[in-house]
C-alpha positions as a Markdown table, in Angstrom:
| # | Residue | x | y | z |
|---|---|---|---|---|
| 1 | Unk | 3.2 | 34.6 | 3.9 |
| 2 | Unk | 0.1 | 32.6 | 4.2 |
| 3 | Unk | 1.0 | 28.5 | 3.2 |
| 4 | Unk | -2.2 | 26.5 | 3.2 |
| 5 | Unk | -2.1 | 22.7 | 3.3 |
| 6 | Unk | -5.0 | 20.8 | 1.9 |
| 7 | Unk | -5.3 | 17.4 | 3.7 |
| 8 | Unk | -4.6 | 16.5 | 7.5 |
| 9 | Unk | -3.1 | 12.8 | 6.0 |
| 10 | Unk | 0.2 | 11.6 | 6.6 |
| 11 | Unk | 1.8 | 13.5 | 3.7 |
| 12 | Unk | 0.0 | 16.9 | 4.8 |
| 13 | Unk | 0.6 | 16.9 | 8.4 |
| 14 | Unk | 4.4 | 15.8 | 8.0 |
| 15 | Unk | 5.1 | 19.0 | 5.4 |
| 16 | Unk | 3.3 | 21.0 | 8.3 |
| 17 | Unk | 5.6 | 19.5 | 11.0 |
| 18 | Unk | 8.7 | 20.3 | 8.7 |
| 19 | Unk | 7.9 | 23.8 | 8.6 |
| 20 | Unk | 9.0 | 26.1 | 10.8 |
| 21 | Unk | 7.6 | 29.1 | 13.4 |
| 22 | Unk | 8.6 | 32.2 | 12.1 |
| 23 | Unk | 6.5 | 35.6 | 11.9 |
| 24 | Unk | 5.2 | 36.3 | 9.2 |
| 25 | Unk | 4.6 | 32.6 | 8.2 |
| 26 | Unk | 1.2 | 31.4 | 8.4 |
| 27 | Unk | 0.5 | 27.6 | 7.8 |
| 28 | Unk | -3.0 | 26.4 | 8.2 |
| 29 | Unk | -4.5 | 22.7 | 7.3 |
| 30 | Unk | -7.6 | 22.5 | 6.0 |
| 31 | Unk | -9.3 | 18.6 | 6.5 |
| 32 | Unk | -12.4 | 18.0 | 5.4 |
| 33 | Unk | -13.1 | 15.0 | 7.9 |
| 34 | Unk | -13.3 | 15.6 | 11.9 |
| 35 | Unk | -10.2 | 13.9 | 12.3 |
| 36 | Unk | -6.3 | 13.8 | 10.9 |
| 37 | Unk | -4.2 | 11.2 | 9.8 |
| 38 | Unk | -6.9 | 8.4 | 10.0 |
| 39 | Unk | -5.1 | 6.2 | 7.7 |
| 40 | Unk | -2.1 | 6.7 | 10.2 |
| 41 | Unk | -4.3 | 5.2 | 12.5 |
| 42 | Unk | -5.0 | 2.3 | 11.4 |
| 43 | Unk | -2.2 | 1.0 | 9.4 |
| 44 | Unk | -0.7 | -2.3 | 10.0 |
| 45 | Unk | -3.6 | -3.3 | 12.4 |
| 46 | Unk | -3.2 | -0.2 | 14.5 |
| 47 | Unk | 0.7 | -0.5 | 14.5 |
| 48 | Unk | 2.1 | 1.8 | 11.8 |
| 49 | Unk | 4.0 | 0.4 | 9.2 |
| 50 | Unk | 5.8 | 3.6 | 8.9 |
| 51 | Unk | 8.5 | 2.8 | 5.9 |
| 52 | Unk | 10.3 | -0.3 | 5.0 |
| 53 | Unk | 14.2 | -1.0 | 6.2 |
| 54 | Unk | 15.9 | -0.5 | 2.5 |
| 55 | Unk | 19.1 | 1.7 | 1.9 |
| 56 | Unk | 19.2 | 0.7 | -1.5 |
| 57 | Unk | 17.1 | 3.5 | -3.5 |
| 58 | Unk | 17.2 | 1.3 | -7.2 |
| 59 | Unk | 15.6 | -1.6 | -5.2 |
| 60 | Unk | 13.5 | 0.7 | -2.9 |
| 61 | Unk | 12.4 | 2.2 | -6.4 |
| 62 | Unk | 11.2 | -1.1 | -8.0 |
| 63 | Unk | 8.4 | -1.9 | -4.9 |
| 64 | Unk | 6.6 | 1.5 | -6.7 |
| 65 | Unk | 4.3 | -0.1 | -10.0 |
| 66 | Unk | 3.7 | 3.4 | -10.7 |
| 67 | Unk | 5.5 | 6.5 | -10.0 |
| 68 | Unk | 9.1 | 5.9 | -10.2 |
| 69 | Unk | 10.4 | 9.0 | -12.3 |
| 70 | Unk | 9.3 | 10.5 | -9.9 |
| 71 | Unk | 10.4 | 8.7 | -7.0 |
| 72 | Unk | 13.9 | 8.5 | -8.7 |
| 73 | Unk | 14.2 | 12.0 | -7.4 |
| 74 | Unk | 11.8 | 12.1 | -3.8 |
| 75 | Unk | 13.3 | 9.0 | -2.4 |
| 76 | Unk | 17.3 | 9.9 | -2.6 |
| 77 | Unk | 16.6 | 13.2 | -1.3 |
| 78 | Unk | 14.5 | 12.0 | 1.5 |
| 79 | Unk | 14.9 | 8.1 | 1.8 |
| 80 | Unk | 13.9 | 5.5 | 4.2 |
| 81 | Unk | 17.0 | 6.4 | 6.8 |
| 82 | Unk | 15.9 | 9.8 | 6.9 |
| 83 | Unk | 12.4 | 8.9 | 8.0 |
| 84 | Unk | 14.0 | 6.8 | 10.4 |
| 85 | Unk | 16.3 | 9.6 | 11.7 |
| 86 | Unk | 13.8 | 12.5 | 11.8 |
| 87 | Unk | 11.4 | 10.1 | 13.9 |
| 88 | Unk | 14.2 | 9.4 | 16.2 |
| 89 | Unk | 15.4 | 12.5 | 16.8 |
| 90 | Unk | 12.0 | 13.5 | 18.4 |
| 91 | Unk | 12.1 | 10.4 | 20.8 |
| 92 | Unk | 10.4 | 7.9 | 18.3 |
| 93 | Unk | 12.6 | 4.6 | 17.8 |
| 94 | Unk | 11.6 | 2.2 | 15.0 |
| 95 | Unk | 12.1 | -1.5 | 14.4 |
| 96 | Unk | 12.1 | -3.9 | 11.4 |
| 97 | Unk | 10.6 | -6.8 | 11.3 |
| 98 | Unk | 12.1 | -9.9 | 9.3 |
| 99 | Unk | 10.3 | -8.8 | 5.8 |
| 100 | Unk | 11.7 | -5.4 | 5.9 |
| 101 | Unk | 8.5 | -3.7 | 7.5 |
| 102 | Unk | 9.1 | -1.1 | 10.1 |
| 103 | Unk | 7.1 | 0.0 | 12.9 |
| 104 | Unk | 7.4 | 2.3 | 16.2 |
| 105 | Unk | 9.0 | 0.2 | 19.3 |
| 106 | Unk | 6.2 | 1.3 | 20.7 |
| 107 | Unk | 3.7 | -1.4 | 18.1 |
| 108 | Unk | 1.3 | 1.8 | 18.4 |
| 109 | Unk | 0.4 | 4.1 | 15.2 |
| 110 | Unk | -1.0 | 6.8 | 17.8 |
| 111 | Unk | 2.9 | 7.2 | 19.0 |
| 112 | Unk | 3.6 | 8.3 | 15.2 |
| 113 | Unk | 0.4 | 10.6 | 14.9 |
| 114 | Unk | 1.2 | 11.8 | 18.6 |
| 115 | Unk | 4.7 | 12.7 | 17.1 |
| 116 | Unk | 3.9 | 14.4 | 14.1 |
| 117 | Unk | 1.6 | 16.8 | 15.8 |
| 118 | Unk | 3.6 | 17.6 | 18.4 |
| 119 | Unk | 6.1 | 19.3 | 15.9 |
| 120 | Unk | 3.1 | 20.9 | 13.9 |
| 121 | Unk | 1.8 | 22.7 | 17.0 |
| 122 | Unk | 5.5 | 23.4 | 17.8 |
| 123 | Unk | 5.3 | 25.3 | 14.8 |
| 124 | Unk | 1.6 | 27.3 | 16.0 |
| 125 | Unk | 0.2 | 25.3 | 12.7 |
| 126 | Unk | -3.7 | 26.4 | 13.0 |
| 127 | Unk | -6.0 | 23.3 | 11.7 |
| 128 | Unk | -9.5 | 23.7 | 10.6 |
| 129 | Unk | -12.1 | 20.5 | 10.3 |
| 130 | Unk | -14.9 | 19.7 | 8.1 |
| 131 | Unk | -13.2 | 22.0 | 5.7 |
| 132 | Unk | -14.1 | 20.3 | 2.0 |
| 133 | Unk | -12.5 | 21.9 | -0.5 |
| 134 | Unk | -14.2 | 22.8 | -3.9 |
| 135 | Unk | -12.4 | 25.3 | -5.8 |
| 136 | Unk | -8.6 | 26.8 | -6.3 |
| 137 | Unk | -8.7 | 30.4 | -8.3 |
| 138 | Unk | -6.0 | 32.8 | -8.9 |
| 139 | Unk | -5.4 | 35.9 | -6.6 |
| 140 | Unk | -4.2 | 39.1 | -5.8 |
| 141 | Unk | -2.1 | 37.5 | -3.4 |
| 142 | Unk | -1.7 | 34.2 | -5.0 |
| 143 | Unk | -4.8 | 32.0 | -4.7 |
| 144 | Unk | -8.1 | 31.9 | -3.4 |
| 145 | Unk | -9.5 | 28.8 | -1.7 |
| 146 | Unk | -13.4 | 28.1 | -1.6 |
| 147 | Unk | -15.0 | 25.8 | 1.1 |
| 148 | Unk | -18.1 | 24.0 | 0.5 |
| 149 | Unk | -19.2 | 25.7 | 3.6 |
| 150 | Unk | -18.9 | 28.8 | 1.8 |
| 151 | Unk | -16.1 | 30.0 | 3.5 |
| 152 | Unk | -13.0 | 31.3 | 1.5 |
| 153 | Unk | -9.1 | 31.5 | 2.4 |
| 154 | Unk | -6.8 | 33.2 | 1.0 |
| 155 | Unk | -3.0 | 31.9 | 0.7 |
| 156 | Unk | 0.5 | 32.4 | -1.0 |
| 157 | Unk | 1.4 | 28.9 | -1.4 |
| 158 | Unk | -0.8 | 26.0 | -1.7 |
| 159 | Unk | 0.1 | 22.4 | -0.9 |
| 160 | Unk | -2.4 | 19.8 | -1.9 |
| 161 | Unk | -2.4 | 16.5 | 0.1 |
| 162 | Unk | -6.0 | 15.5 | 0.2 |
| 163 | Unk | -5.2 | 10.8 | -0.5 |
| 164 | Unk | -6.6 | 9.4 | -3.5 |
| 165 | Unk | -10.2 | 10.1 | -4.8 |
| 166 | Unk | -12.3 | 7.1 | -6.3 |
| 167 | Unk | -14.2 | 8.8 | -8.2 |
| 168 | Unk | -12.8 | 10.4 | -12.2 |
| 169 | Unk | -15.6 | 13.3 | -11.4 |
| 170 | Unk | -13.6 | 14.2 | -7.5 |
| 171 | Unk | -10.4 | 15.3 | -9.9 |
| 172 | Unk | -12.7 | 17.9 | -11.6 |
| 173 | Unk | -11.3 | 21.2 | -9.6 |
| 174 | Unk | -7.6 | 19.8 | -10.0 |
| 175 | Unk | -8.6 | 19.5 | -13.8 |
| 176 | Unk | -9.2 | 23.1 | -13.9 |
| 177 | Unk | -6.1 | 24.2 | -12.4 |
| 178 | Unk | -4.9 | 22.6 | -15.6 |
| 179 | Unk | -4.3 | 19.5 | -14.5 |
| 180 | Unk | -4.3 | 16.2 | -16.2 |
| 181 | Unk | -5.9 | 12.6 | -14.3 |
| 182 | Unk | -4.7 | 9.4 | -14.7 |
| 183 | Unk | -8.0 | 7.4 | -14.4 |
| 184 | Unk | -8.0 | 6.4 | -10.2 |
| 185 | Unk | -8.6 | 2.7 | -10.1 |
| 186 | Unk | -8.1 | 0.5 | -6.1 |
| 187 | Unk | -4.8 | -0.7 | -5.4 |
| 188 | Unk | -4.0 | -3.3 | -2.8 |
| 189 | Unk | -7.5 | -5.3 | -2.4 |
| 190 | Unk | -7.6 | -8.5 | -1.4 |
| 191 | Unk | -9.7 | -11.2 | -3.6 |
| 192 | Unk | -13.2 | -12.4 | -3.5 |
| 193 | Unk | -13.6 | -16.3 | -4.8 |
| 194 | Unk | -17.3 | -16.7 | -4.2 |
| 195 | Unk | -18.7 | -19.8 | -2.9 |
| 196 | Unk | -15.5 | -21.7 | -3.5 |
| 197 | Unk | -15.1 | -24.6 | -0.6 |
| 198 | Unk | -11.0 | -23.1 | 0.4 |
| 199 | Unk | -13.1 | -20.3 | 2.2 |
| 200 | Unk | -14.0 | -22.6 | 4.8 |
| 201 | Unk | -10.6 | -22.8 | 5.8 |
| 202 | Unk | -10.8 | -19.0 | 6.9 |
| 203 | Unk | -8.0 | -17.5 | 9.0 |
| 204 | Unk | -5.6 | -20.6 | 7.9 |
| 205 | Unk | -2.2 | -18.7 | 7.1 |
| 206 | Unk | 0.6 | -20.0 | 4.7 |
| 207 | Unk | 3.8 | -17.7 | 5.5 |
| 208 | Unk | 5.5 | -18.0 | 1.6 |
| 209 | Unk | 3.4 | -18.9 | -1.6 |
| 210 | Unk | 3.8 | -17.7 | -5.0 |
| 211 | Unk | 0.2 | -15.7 | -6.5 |
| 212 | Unk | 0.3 | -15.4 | -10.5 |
| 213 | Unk | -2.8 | -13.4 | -12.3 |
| 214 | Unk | -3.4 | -16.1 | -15.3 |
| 215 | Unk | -3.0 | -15.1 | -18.4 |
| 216 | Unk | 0.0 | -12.4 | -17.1 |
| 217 | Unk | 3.5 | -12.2 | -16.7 |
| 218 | Unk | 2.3 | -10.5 | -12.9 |
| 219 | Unk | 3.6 | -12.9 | -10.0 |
| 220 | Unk | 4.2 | -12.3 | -6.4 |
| 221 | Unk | 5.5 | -14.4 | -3.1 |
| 222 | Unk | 5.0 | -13.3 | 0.5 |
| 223 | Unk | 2.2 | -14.4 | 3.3 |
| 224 | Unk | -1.3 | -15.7 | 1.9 |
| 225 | Unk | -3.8 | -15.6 | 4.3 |
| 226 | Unk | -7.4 | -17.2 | 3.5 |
| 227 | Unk | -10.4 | -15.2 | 4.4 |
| 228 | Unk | -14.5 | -16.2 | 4.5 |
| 229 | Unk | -14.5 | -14.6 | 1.4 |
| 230 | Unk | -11.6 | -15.4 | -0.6 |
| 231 | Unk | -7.6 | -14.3 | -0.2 |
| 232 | Unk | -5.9 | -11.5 | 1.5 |
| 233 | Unk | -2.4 | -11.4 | 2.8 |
| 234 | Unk | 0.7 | -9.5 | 1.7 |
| 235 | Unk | 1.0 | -11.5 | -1.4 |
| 236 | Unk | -2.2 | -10.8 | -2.6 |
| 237 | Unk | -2.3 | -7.2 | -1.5 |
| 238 | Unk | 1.5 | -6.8 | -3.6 |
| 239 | Unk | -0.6 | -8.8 | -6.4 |
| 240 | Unk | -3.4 | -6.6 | -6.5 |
| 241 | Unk | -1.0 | -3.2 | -6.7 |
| 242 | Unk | 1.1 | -4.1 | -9.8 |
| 243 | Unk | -1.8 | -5.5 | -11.4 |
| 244 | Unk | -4.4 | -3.1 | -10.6 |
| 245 | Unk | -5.1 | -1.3 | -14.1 |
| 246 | Unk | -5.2 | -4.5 | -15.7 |
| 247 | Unk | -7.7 | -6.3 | -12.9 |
| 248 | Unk | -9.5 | -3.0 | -13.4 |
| 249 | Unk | -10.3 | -3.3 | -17.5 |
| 250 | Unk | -10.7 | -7.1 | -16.6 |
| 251 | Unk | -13.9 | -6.0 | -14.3 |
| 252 | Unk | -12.1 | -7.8 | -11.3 |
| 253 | Unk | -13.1 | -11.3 | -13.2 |
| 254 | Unk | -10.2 | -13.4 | -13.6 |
| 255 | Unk | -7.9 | -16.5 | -12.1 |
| 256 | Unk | -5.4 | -17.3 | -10.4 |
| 257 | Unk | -2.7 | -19.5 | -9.7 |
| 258 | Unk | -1.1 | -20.2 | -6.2 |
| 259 | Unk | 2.0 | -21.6 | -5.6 |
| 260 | Unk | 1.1 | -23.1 | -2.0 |
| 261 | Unk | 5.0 | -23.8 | -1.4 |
| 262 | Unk | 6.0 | -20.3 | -2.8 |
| 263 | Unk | 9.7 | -21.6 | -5.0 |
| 264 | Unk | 9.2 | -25.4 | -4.8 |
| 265 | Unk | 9.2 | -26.1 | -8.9 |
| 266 | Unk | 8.0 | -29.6 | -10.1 |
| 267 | Unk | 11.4 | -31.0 | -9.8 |
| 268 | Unk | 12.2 | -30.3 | -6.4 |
| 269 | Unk | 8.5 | -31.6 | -5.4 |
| 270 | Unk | 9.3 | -34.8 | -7.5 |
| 271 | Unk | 12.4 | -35.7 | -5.4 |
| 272 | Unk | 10.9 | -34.8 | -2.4 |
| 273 | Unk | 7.6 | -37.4 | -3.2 |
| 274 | Unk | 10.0 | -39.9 | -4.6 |
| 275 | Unk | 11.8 | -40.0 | -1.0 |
| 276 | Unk | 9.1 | -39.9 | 0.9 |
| 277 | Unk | 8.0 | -43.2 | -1.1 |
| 278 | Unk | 11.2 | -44.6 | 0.1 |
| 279 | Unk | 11.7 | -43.5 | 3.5 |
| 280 | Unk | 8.2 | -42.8 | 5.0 |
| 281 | Unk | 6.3 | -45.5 | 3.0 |
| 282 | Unk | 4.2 | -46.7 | 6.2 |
| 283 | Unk | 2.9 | -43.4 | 7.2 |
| 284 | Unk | -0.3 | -41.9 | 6.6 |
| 285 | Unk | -0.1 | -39.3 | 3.8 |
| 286 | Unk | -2.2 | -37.2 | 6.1 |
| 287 | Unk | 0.1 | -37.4 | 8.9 |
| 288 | Unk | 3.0 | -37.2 | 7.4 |
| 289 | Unk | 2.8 | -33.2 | 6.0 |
| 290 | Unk | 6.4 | -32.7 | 4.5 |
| 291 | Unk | 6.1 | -28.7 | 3.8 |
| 292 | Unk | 5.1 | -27.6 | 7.0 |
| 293 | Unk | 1.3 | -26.6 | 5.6 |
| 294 | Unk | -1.3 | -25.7 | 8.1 |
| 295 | Unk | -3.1 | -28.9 | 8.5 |
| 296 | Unk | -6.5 | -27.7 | 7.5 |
| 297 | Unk | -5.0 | -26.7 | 4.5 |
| 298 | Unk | -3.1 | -30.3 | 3.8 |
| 299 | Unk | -6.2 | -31.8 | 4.4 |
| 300 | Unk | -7.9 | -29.9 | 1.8 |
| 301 | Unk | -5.7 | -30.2 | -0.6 |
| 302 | Unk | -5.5 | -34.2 | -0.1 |
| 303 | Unk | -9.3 | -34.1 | -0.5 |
| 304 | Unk | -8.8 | -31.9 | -3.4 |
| 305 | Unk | -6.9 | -34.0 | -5.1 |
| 306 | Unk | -8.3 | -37.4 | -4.2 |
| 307 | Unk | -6.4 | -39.1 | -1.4 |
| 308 | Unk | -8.4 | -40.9 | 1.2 |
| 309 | Unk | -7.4 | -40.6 | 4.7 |
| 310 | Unk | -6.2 | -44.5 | 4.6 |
| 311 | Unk | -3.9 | -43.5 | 2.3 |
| 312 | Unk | 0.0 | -44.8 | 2.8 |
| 313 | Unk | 3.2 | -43.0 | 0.8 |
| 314 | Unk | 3.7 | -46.1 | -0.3 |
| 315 | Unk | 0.9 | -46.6 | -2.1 |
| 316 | Unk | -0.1 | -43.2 | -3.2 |
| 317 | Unk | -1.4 | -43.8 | -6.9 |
| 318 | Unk | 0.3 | -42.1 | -9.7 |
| 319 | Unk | -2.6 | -40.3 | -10.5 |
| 320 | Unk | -3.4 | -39.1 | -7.3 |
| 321 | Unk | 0.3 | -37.9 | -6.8 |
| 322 | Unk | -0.3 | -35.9 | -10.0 |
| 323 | Unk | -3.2 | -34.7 | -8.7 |
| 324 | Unk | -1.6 | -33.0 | -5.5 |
| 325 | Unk | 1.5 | -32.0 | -7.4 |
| 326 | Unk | -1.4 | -29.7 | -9.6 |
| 327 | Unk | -2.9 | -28.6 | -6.3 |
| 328 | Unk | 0.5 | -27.9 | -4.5 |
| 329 | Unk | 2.1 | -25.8 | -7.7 |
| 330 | Unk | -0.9 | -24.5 | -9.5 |
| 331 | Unk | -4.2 | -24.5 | -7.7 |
| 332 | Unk | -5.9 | -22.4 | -9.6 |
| 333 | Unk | -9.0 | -20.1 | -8.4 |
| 334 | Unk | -11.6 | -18.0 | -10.0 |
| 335 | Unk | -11.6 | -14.4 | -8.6 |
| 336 | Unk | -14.8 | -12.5 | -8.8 |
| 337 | Unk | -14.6 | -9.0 | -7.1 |
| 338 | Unk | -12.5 | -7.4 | -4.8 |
| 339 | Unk | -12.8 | -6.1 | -0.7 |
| 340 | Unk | -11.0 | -3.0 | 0.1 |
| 341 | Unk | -10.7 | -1.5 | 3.1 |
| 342 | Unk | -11.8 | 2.3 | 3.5 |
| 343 | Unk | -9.2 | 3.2 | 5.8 |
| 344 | Unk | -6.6 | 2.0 | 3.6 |
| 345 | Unk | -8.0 | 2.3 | 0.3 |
| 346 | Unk | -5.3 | 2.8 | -2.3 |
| 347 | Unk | -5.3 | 4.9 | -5.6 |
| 348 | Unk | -3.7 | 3.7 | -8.3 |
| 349 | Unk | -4.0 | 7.4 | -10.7 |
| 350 | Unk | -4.3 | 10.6 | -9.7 |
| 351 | Unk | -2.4 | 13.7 | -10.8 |
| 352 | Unk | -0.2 | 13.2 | -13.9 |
| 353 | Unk | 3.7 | 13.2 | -12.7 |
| 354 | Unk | 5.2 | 15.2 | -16.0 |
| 355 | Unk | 3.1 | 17.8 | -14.6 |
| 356 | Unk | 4.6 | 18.2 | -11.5 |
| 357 | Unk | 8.4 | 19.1 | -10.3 |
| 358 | Unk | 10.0 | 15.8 | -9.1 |
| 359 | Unk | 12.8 | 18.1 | -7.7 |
| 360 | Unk | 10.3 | 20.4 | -5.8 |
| 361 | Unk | 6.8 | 18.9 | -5.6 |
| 362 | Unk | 5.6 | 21.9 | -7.8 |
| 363 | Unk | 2.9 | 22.3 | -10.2 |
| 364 | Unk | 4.7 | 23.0 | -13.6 |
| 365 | Unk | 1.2 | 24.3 | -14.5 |
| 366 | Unk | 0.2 | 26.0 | -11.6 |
| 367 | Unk | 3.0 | 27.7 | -9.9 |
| 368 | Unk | 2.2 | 28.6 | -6.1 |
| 369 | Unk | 0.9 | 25.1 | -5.8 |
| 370 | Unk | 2.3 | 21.8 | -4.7 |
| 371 | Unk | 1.6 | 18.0 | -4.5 |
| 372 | Unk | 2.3 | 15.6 | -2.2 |
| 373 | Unk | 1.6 | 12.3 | -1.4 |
| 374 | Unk | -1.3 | 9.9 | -3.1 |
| 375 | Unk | -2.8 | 12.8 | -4.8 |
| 376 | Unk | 0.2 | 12.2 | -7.0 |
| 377 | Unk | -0.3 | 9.1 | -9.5 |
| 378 | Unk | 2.5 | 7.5 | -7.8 |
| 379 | Unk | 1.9 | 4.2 | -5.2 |
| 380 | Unk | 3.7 | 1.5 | -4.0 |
| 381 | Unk | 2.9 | -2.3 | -3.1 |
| 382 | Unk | 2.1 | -3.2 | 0.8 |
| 383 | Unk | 5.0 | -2.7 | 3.1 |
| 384 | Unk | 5.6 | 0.8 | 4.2 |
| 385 | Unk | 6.4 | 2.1 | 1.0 |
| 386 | Unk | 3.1 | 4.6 | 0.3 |
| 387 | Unk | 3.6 | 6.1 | 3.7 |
| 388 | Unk | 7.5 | 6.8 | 2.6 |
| 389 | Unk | 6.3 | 8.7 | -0.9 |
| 390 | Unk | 3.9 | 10.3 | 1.8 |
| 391 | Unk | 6.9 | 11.8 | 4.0 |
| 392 | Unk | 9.5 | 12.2 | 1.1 |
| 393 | Unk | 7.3 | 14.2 | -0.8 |
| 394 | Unk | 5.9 | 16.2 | 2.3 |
| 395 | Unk | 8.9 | 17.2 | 3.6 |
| 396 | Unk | 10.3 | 18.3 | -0.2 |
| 397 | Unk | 7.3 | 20.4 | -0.5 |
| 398 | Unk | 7.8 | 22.1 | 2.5 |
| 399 | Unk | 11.7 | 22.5 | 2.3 |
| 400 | Unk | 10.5 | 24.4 | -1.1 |
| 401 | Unk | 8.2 | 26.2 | 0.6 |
| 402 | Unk | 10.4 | 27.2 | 3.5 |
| 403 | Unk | 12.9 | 28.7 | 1.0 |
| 404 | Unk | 10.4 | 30.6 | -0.5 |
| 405 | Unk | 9.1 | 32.3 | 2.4 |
């Protein structure tokens, strides 16, 4: 039997790995770049972040804005411990970090790609670069691939793992498998505020505010990090991902509101003000930061809102208290474009999910051929969770497979 995997990605090369040597069996990967798993590479700033440390499937589930009948049915039958376990059982030891991201002890992604393709070559898996794919056509023997090289391939079983495509038009030789395409719009971008003056304060960090899209009921909390040209961090990135069809139709042209103190309601800040008044009525409101703010960012804000550097607690005018309360709970920003990243570019769309077999990765209108991975019109928010759809649906696909070989 000749299986053919489309895509040397993370969800590609991990069904490969989980499919063993045995004659007869012929698995070959076909990538159309020079290189495999790039986006492996350089996850989490070269580190990994190979899945996120949840036993809870429900909650696991709810991190997915799209793509969770599906995931109802991947994740319990390959979840996050299983990731864990298969990478251990090769030598590979993960850790978590405090927000649930994990990584390899070893804080290097090459350890995971290492890893991965040990196992395929373990199992004699032949891959083949620079290997574009353009058209899928029924066989004799089951289907025959065409190459934009003009080379053809002919295979039993199919597996398609090529990522996300950008483009509607990049869909068109899925589309005539039969295939339906959720419209492919970016996930997890960070935003561009053009011009505004808080882009001075580039590489300042705050480690728990609260975003909300104006306008929405679409709120996140996590890190905010401020860029030259605009916001980034895990909070905007988890931002971007559930709203990412709606920024979409909105032309990437809309506001913003940022909690600076992420849960800190009007109430709590009132008391808080009130006892500073009280207690630390000599010191400079400057000086004095009471929420543990970067200081270039308190001193914007003060400036923001009014409040000279001479300013004492204790004689903070009304006004200006207002002022920073606004600035503190609801600074709002104007968003004007997005930056994403190439490397780790995101789809939100892609193959239809009623069209495909949750239980087995199949096509239900192409049988022969499987999905796996972002292909699928399934993602998750930042965090580990797009690489574990990647494994749990690779390694279904290729338990299928396996069983039908």
């Amino acid at each position: 039997m000749k299986i053919a995997i489309i895509g040397a990605g993370a969800a590609g090369c991990f069904a490969a790995a989980n499919i063993p040597y045995r004659d007869g069996v012929e698995v070959t990967v076909f990538e159309k770049s020079s290189k495999v798993m790039q986006k492996v590479k350089v996850s989490g700033g070269g580190r990994c972040n190979v899945t996120h440390e949840c036993d809870d499937i429900p909650e696991l589930i709810s991190c997915y804005p799209r793509g969770k009948q599906l995931l109802k049915k991947s994740l319990y039958q390959f979840p996050p411990q299983k990731t864990i376990e298969w990478f251990a059982q090769r030598g590979v030891k993960l850790k978590a970090e405090e927000d649930g991201r994990m990584f390899p002890i070893t804080d290097n992604s090459q350890t995971i790609i290492d890893c991965i393709w040990q196992e395929m070559m373990r199992n004699k898996v032949q891959v083949y670069y620079h290997k574009s794919l353009e058209k899928i056509e029924t066989s004799s023997s089951g289907w025959s691939l065409s190459f934009s090289d003009g080379s053809t391939y002919e295979a039993d079983k199919v597996l398609i793992a090529v990522g996300g495509f950008p483009k509607p038009e990049q869909y068109k030789w899925l589309e005539m498998l039969g295939h339906t395409i959720q419209s492919p719009v970016p996930s997890l971008f960070t935003f561009n505020i053009p011009k505004h003056p808080i882009t001075e304060l580039m590489g300042v960090s705050v480690p728990n505010a609260t975003i909300k899209i104006a306008g929405t009921k679409i709120i996140q909390q996590g890190a905010l990090l401020i860029t030259h040209w605009g916001m980034s961090g895990p909070a905007v990135l988890k931002t971007s991902a559930i709203a990412a069809r709606e920024l979409a139709d909105r032309n990437y042209d809309f506001q913003v509101i940022v909690n600076w103190l992420g849960e800190v309601n009007d109430v709590d800040l009132k008391e808080t003000l009130l006892q500073l008044r009280k207690e630390q009525g000599k010191q400079l409101v400057q000086h004095k930061n009471p929420f543990n703010l970067p200081k270039r960012l308190w001193e914007y804000l003060l400036q923001q809102s009014g409040i000279k550097e001479d300013t004492r607690w204790g004689e903070l005018p009304a006004t200006a208290q207002n002022k920073l309360t606004e600035h503190l709970l609801r600074d709002l920003y104007h968003v004007k474009g997005k930056t994403t990243f190439k490397e780790e570019f995101v789809t939100c769309g892609g193959i239809t999910l009623s069209e495909i077999d949750p239980q087995t990765m199949e096509s239900r209108k192409a049988p022969g051929i499987y999905f796996a991975g972002e292909i699928l019109d399934a993602d998750g928010i930042t965090g580990g969770y797009n690489f574990q759809h990647a494994w749990s649906s690779g390694w279904i696909a290729a338990q299928i497979i396996v069983s039908k070989s």
